[in-house]
C-alpha positions in Angstrom: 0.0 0.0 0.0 1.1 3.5 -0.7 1.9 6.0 2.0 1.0 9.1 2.2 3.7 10.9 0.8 3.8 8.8 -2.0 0.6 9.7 -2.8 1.2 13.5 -2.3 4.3 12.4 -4.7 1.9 11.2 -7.1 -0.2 13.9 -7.0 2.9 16.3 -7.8 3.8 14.5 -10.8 0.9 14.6 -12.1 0.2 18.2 -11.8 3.8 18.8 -13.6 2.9 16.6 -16.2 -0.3 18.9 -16.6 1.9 21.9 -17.0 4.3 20.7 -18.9 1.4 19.5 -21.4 -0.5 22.9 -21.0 2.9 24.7 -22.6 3.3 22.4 -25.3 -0.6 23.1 -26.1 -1.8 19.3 -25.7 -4.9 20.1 -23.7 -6.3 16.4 -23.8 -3.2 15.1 -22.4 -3.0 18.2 -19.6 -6.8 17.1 -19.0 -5.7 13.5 -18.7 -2.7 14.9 -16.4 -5.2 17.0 -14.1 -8.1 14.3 -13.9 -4.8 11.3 -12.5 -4.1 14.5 -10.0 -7.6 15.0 -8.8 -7.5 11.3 -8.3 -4.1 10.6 -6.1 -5.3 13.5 -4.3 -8.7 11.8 -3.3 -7.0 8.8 -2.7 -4.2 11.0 -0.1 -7.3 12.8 1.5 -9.2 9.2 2.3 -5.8 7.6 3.0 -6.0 9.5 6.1 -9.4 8.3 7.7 -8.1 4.9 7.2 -5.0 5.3 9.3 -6.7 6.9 12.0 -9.2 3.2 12.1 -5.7 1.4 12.4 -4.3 3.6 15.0 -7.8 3.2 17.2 -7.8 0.1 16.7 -4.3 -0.4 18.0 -4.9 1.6 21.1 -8.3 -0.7 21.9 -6.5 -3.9 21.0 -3.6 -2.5 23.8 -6.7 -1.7 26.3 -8.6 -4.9 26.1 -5.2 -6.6 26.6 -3.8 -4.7 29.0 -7.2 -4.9 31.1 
């Protein structure tokens, strides 16, 4: 699984890809650049939630064991 960062990496990528196909006047391509950015930035944003489950679930596991 990706972290994070990666993801934020991603994201970056894309977005340069994007420019660099704006300047050179490919607009499909930039589109296709932009729409892969929107995407590895959804998947950062819900990437977070998700660790958050694991981290809770952590703490309760340690709890219950501890208890």
């Amino acid at each position: 699984m990706y972290s994070k960062k990666q993801f934020a990496a991603l994201e970056a990528m894309c977005r340069e890809r994007a420019a660099l196909a704006r300047k050179e006047m490919e607009y499909s391509l930039m589109e296709y650049w932009r729409a892969e950015a929107a995407e590895w930035k959804q998947l950062r944003e819900s990437f977070e939630p998700f660790l958050g489950k694991i981290a809770n679930r952590s703490s309760d596991l340690a709890r219950s064991n501890n208890g």
